[in-house]
C-alpha positions, -999 to +999 in steps of 0.1 A: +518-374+228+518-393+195+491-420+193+498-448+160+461-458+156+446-478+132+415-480+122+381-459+114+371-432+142+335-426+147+329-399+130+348-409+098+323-438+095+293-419+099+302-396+073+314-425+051+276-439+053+260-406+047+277-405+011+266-438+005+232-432+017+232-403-009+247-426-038+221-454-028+188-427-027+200-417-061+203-448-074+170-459-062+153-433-078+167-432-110+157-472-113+124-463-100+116-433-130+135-463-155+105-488-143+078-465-149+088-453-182+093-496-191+057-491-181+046-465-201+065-475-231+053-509-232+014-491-227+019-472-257+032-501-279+001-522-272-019-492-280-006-485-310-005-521-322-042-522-309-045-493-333-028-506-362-047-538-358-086-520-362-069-502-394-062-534-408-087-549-401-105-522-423-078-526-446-090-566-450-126-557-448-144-560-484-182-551-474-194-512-486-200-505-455-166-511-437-157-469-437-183-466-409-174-443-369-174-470-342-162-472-308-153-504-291-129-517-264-101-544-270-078-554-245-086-530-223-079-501-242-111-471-258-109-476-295-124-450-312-124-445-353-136-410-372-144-417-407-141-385-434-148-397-469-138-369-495-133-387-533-139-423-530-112-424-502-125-431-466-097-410-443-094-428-407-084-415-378-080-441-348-076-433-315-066-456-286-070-445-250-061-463-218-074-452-188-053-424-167-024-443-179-015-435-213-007-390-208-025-383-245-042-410-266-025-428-295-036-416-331-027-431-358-046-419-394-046-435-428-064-433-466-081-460-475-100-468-509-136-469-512-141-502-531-163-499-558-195-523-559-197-547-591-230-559-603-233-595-616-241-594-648 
């Protein structure tokens, strides 16, 4: 007995969405884990242009006493500065944290001159 059949049996389309199940899954996944590093990423570049923003504002900063420690918050992101002064450089360290978002902080350090007062004469 010779059957001409055309057409999917049951079992053949089962097994046909069980591969594409597997292909969508995967797919979903990986454009999950490419979303939350997009996240991340675009965490860490405020952060770091929230850092390089306090060290030049320091940079701009004329007064003596601009190579002072300070904390503060901007944008929603910890901004803390350590000052060493060694040889009329002031050596800043600036750290920007972010919640439980950001895994380690952003540092960013830099030398900056001590400027030097002048008297009027």
């Amino acid at each position: 007995m010779s059957r001409n059949e055309k057409g999917l049996t049951l079992i053949e389309l089962l097994a046909s969405m069980v591969i594409l199940s597997i292909f969508a899954i995967g797919f979903a996944t990986m454009l999950m884990n490419g979303l939350k590093a997009n996240e991340r990423n675009q965490i860490v570049m405020e952060a770091t242009l929230v850092a390089q923003s306090e060290i030049e504002g320091m940079r701009l900063n004329k007064a003596p006493d601009f190579c002072k420690k300070n904390t503060s918050s901007k944008d929603g992101f910890t901004v803390t500065r350590s000052i060493r002064v060694e040889n009329q450089l002031c050596h800043v360290t600036v750290k920007v944290d972010y919640s439980n978002l950001l895994p380690e902080p952003v540092l960013l350090e830099t030398e900056l001159n001590i400027p030097k007062v002048v008297s009027a004469r």
